[in-house]
C-alpha positions in Angstrom: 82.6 98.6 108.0 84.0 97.8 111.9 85.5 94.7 113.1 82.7 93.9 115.0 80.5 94.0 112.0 82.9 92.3 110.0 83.4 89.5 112.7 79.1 89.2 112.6 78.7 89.3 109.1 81.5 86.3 109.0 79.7 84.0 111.7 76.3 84.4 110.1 77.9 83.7 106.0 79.3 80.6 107.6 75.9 79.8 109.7 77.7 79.2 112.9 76.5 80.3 116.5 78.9 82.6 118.8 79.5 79.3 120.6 80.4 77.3 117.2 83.0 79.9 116.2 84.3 80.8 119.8 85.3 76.6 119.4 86.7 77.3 115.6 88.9 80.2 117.1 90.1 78.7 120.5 88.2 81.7 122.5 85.1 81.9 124.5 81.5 82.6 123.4 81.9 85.6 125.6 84.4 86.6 123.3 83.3 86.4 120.7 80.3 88.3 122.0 82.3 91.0 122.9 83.8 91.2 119.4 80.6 91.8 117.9 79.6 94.4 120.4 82.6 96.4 119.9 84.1 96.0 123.3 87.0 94.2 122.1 88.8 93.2 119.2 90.6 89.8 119.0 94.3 90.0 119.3 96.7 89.6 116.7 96.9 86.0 116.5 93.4 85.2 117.0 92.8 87.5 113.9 95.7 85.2 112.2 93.4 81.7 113.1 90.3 83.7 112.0 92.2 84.9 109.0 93.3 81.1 107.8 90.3 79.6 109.3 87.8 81.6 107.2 90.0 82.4 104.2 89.8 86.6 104.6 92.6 88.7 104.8 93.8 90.3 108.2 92.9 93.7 106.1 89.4 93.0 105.4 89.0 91.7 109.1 90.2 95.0 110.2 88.0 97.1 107.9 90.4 97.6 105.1 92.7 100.3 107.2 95.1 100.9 104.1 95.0 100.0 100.8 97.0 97.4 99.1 98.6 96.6 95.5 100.2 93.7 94.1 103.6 93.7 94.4 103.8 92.3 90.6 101.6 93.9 88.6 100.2 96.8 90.9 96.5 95.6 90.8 95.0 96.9 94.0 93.9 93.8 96.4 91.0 95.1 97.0 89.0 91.4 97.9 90.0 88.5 99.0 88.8 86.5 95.8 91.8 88.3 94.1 94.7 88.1 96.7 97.2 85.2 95.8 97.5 81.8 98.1 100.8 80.6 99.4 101.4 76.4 99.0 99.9 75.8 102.6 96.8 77.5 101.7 97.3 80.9 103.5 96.8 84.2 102.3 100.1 86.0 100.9 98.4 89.6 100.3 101.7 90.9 98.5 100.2 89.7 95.3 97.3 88.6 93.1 96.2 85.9 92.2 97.5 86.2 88.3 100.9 86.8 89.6 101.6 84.5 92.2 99.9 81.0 93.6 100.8 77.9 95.6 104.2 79.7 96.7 105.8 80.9 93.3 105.1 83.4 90.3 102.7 82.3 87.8 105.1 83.7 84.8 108.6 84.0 84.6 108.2 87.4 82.2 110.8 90.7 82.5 109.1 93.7 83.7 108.8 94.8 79.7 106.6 92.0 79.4 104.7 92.5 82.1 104.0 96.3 81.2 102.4 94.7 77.9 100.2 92.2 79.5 98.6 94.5 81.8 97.9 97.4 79.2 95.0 95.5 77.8 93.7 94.9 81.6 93.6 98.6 82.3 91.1 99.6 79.5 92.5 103.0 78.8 92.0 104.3 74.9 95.1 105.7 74.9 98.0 102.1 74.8 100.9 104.7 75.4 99.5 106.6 78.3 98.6 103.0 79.7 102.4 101.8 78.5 103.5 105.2 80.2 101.9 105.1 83.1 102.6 100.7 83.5 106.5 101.8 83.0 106.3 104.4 85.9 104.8 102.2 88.4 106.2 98.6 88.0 109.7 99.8 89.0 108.7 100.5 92.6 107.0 97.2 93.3 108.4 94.8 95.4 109.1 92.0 92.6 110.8 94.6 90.0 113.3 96.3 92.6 
């Protein structure tokens, strides 16, 4: 999907007008108008207030451009239900949600023990591949480096 879709698809969920959400992110109606026609897209911290404002990721205003993991666990962040919250409220899109919240880590585990709680969440039938596979990636996240 395109920003300007995106941007659409967000006013209408939220039942606002052009000129309601040109007031919730300090713009114009006109825009706002021109986001949804495609003619522009809103700067960078326009799509920061639209971003905290309307509880959706920068990424998923943007279409989703590259894909994202936790930093944790290596779940990909794939939707905003699952991305973690920092203490103000804002998006931190380093991790999910069952790894970090309100500004901290939700377990203080070693990596070991992390490899062991995610097996189970990947649903292979073979535990060692899964264990294999968990011991490989882990390593290179941001948290286990």
């Amino acid at each position: 999907m395109e920003t300007k879709e995106i941007l659409l698809e967000l006013r209408k969920k939220h039942g606002l007008s052009q000129e309601e959400m040109a007031e919730k992110c300090l713009v114009s109606r006109q825009a706002v108008s021109r986001w949804e026609c495609g003619e522009t897209i809103p700067n960078t911290d326009t799509l920061k207030l639209i971003s905290e404002q309307f509880d959706i990721s920068i990424n998923a205003l943007l279409g989703a451009p590259r894909q994202i993991f936790c930093q944790s666990c290596g779940m990909p962040l794939t939707d905003d239900a699952v991305i973690s919250h920092e203490a103000d409220g804002s998006l931190n899109e380093k991790y999910c949600k069952w790894c970090y919240a309100d500004g901290g880590f939700l377990t203080d585990c070693t990596m070991e023990e992390m490899v062991e709680q995610c097996i189970p969440h990947l649903g292979w039938e073979d535990e060692q591949a899964a264990r294999e596979f968990m011991q490989k990636i882990l390593p290179g996240l941001e948290r286990w480096k």
